[in-house]
C-alpha positions in Angstrom: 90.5 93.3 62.7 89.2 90.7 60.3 85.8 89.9 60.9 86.1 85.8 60.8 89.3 86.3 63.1 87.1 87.8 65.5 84.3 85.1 65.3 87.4 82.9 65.6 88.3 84.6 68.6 85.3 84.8 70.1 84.5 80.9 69.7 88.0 80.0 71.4 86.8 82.2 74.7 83.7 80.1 74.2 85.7 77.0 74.2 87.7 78.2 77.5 84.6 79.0 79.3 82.1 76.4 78.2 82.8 72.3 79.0 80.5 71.5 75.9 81.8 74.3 73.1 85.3 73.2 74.2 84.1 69.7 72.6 81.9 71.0 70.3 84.9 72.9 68.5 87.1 70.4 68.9 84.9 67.5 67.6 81.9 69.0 66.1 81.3 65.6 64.2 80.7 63.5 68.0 79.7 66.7 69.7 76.4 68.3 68.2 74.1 70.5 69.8 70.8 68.7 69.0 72.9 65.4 70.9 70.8 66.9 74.0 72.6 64.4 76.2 75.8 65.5 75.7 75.5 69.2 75.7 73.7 67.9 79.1 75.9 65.7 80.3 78.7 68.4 79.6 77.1 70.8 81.6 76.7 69.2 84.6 80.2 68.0 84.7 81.4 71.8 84.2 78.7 73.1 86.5 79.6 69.9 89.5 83.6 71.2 88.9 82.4 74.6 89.6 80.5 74.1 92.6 81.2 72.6 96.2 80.3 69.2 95.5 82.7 66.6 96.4 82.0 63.7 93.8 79.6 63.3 90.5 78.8 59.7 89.9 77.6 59.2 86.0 75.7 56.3 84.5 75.7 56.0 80.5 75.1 53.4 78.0 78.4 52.3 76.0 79.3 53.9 73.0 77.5 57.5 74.2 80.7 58.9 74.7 81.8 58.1 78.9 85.1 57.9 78.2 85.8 60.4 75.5 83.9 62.9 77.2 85.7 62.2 80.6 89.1 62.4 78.2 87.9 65.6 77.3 87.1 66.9 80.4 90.7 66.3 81.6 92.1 68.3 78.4 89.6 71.4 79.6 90.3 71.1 83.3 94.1 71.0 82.4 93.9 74.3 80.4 91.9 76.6 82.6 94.2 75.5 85.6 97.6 73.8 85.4 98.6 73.3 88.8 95.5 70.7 88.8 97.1 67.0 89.6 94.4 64.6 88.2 94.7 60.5 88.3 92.4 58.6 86.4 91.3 54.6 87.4 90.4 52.1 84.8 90.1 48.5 85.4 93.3 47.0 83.6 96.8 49.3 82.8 95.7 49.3 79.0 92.7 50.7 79.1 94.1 53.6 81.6 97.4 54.2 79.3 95.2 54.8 76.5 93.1 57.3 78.4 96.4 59.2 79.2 97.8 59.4 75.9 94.4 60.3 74.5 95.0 63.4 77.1 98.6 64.2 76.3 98.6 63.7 72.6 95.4 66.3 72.5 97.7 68.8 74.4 101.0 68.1 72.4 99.2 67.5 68.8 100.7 70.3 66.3 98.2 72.2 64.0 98.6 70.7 60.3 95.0 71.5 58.6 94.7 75.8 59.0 90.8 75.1 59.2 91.2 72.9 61.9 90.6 73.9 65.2 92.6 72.1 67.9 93.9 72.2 71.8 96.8 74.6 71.6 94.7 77.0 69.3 92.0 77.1 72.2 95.0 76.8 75.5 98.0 78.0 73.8 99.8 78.0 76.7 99.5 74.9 77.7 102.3 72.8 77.1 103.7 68.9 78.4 107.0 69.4 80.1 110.0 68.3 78.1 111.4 65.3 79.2 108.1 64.9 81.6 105.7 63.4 79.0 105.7 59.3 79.9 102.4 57.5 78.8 101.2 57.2 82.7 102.5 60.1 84.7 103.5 63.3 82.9 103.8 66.6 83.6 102.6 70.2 82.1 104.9 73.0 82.0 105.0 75.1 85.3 103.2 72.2 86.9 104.5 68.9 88.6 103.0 65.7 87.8 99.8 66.8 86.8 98.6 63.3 86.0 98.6 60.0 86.6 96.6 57.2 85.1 96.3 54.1 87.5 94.1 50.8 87.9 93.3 48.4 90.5 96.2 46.4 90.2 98.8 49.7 89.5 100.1 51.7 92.0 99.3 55.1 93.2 102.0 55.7 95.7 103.3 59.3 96.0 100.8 61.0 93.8 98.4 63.2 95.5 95.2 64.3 93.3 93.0 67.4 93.4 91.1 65.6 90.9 89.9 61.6 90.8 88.4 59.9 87.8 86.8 56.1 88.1 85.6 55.1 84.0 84.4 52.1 83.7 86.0 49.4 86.2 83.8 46.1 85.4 84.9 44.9 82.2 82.1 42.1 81.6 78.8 39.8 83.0 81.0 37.8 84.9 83.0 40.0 86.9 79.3 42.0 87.4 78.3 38.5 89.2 81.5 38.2 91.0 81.5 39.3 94.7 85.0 39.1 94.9 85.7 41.7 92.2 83.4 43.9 93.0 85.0 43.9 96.8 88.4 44.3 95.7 87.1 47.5 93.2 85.4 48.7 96.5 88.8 48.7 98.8 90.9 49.5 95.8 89.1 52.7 95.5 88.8 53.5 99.7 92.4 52.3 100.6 93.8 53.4 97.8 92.6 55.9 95.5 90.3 58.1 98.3 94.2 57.9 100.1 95.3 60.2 96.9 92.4 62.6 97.3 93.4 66.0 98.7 91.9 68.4 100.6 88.6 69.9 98.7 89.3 67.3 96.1 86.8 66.0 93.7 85.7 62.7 92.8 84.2 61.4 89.4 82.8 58.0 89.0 82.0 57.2 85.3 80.4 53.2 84.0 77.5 51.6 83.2 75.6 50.4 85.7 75.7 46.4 86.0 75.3 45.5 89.7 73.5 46.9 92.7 77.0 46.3 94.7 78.9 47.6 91.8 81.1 50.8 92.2 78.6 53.3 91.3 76.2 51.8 93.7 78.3 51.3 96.5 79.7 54.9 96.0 76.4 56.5 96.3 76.1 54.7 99.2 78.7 55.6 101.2 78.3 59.3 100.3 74.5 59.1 101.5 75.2 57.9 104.8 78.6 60.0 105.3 76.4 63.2 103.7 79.1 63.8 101.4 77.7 66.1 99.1 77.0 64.4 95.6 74.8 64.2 92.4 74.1 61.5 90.4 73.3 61.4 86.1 71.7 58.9 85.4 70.6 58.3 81.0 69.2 55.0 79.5 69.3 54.4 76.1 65.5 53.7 76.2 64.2 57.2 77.9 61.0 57.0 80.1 59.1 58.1 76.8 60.1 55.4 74.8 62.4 57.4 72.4 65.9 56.6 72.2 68.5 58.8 73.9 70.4 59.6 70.6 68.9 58.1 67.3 72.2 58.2 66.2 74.2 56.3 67.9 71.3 53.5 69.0 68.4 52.8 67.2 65.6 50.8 68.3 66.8 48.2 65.8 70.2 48.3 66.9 68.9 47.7 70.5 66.3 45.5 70.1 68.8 42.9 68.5 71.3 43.5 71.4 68.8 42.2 73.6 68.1 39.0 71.7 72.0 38.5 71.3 73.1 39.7 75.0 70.3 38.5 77.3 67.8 41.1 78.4 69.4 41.1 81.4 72.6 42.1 80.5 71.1 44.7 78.2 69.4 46.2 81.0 72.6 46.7 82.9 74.2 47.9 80.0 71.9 50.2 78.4 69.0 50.9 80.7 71.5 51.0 83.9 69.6 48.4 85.6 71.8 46.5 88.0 71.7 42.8 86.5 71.7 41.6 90.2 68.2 43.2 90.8 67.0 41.5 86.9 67.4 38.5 88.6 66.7 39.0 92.2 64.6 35.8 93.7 62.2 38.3 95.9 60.4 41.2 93.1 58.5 41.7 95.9 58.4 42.2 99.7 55.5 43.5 101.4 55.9 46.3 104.2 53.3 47.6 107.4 53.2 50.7 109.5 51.4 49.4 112.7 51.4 46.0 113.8 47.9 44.2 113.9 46.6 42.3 117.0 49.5 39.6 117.5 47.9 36.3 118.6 51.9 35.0 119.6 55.4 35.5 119.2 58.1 33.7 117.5 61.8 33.6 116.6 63.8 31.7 114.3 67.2 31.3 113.9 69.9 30.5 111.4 73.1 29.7 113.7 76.7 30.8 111.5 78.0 27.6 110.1 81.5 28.7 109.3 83.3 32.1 109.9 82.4 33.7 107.0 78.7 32.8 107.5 76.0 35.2 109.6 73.8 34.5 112.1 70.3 35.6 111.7 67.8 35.8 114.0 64.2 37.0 113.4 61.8 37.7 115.7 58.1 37.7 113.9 54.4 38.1 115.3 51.5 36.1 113.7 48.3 37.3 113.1 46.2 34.3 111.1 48.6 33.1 108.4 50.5 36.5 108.2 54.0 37.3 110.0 55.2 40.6 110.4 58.7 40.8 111.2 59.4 42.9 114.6 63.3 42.5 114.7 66.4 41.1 113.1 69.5 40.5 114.1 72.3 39.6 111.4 76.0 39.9 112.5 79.0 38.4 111.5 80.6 38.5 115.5 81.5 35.5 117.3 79.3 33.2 119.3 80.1 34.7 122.6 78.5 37.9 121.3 75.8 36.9 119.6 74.9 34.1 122.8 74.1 37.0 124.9 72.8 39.1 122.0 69.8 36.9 121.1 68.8 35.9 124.3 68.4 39.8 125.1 66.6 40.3 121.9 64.6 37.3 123.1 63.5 38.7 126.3 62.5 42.4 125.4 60.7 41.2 122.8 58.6 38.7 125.0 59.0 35.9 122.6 56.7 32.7 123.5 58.8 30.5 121.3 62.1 30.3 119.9 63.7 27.8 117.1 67.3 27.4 116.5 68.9 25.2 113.8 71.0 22.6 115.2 73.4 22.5 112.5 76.9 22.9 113.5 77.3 23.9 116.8 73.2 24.9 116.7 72.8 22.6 119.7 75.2 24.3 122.1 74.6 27.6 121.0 70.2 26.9 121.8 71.2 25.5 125.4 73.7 28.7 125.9 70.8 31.1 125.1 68.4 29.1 127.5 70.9 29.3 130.2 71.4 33.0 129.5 68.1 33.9 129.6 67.4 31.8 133.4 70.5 33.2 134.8 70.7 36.7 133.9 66.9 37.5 132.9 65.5 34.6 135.5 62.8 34.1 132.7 61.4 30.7 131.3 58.8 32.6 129.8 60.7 31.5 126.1 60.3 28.4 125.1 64.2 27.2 123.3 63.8 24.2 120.9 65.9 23.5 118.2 65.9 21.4 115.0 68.2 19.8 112.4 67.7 20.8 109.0 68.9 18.7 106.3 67.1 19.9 103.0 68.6 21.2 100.2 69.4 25.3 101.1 69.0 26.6 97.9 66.0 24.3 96.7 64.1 25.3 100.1 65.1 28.9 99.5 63.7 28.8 96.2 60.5 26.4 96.6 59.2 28.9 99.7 59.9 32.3 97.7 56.4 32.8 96.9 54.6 32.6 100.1 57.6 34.8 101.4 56.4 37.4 99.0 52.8 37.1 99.9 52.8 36.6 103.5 55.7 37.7 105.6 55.7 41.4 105.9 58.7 43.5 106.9 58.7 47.0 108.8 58.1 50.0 106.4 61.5 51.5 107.6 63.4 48.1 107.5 66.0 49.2 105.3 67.2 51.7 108.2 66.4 49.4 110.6 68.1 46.2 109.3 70.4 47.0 106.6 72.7 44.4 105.7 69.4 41.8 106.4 67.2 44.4 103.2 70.7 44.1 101.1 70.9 40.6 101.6 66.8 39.6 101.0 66.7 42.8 98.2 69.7 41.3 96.2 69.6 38.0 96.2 69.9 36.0 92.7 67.6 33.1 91.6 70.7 31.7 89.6 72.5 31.4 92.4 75.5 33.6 92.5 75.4 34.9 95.6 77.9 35.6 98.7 75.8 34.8 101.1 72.1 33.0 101.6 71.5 33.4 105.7 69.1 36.0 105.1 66.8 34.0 103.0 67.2 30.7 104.9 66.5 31.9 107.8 63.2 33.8 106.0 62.8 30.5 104.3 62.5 28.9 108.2 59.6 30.8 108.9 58.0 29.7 105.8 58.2 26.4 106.6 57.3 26.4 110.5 54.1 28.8 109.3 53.2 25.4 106.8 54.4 22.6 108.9 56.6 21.5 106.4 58.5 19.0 108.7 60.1 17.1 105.7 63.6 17.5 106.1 63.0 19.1 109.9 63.8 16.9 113.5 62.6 18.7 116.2 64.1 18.5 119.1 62.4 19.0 122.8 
């Protein structure tokens, strides 16, 4: 046999058993071997479909190849096994039809250039089924629909998947800042797309970072605390050492001038996969203890729900000088007949020598309630209930009071176990603004201001 027909040959097996030759042959120009990332970022995909590991989350800056690569990956899954049903999620039906054609044009394209390597010369077997070939569901030969290309607001119903792909489902800033979006991404992929997901299945998340609540970041989430096996890859266009992660394709010019155009924020998100929510969090800092020091006395404060999509949050804190340390929180969403019985508990076992309760909106009733609760079923007066009307700006008290929050109220070392939708709510919350919910910090705020007297804007009631 010809000697270049068997290098030929040889470099075609290469291609079938190797993610990153398979692109490398097939787009040698994108696809280089000193682009370390890549032939990384190919590998791990290959080596995550080859183990047990039930999803592979994937964080890249734009134009390093995400989506191509992820196009790619389809074409090389779909030739080493056929009866493989993937479906692909992008965040509008545009953006997920081209990813499909890209797909099933690669398998149906016919060989025109001799020199040029392409699908069918590397899977020859491979073939879209005749009169199975539609731009969002098709079909390969001796398979039955092998693929299905979806978004949040397409359907999904009837199509089971070995295989689930997420590229990309924030589009800009301002859906990255919207809670609403990011919610409806988060039960669009659980109600709907983990629905789809068959038995042994695997699921591939693919964007740039942008928010802390985002997809990606939710998604790791949920797999930590359901120990769902998973691993995350994680590249910045900026590495750690200051060099760029591919010359190439970003210079430090280029990127330098995105910043100044874009925001640094935004840039961050984009390019350094820094959620823009944490760029502008209000709180850089919190402060944390192991032991608790000598308490001289201990207090509560309380943030009663003002309407039924508000929390309450109630925080029980020692003082020791002009420090608090926090000793328990309790933010819930339930009704007031829960959360009546719930604080005065919390009030009791914790021996609490003072508790404040905001008046606003039902505040009143809901203080008397827990000081009959805690006569009648604890027979203790050792609490003292008062409560208060608070009619200051939120958002200008929130803000004014965020620095001696940082520098004086100190939270458990384990409080993101302990309290974890009161850390999410504190860790996350925006300086601009733009945020779902402020009882957390208002109630932190409260402490602040009791700690400093601050009765400007405060009535307090005996």
């Amino acid at each position: 046999m010809d000697k270049n027909l068997i290098m030929l040959e040889a470099k075609k097996e290469l291609a079938r058993r190797e993610f990153f030759y398979f692109c490398h042959l097939t787009a040698p120009l994108f696809y280089k071997p000193e682009r370390e990332f890549l032939v990384r970022l190919c590998n791990e995909m290959q080596s995550f479909y080859e183990s047990d590991e039930n999803a592979l989350i994937i964080n890249l800056p734009p134009r390093h190849g995400k989506s191509r690569t992820a196009s790619m990956f389809v074409e090389w899954v779909l030739g080493r096994n056929q009866s493989e049903k993937i479906m692909t999620g992008s965040y509008n039906e545009t953006l997920s039809t081209t990813f499909s054609k890209a797909v099933r044009n690669a398998i149906q394209e016919e060989k025109a250039d001799k020199d040029k390597i392409i699908y069918s010369d590397i899977f020859p077997n491979v073939r879209i089924k005749q009169g199975d070939g539609a731009m969002n569901l098709w079909s390969l030969e001796g398979g039955y629909n092998n693929y299905l290309a979806t978004s949040p607001s397409g359907t999904a119903t009837g199509f089971g998947a070995s295989l689930l792909i997420i590229d990309d489902l924030i589009k800009n800033a301002e859906e990255a800042y919207n809670e609403t979006v990011k919610e409806k991404h988060w039960e669009w992929f659980t109600n709907t797309m983990l629905s789809r997901l068959e038995e042994k299945g695997k699921i591939i998340i693919i964007m740039t970072r942008w928010a802390s609540g985002d997809l990606a970041g939710r998604a790791i989430e949920y797999f930590s605390e359901n120990d769902i096996s998973h691993r995350v890859i994680t590249m910045k266009a900026v590495c750690d050492d200051g060099n760029m992660l591919c010359d190439e394709i970003l210079s430090r010019s280029s990127y330098d001038l995105k910043i100044k155009t874009m925001g640094a924020d935004i840039a961050s998100a984009n390019y350094q996969q820094e959620p823009i929510d944490l760029q502008g969090k209000l709180y850089t800092t919190l402060k944390t203890y192991d032991s608790l020091p000598p308490i001289t006395q201990i207090q509560s404060y309380c943030d009663t729900a003002d309407t039924g999509a508000d929390y309450l949050c109630n925080i029980i804190y020692g003082i020791y000088g002009k420090e608090v340390y926090v000793i328990d929180v309790y933010y819930t969403d339930e009704p007031m007949e829960v959360t009546e019985g719930e604080t005065a508990r919390r009030l009791y076992e914790n021996n609490v020598n003072l508790a404040k309760i905001e008046s606003n909106n039902g505040g009143r009733s809901f203080a008397r309630r827990v000081r009959e609760i805690l006569a009648e079923k604890y027979g203790s007066n050792f609490t003292t209930v008062k409560w208060f009307h608070q009619s200051n700006n939120k958002e200008a008290r929130i803000l004014s009071n965020s620095t001696w929050v940082m520098e004086h109220i100190y939270f458990p070392c384990d409080w993101h176990i302990r309290f974890p939708e009161y850390y999410k709510a504190m860790t996350t919350y925006q300086r601009e603004g733009r945020n779902k919910h402020d009882d957390a910090p208002d109630a932190t705020t409260g402490i602040a201001e009791m700690m400093n007297r601050k009765k400007g804007g405060l009535s307090i009631l005996k």
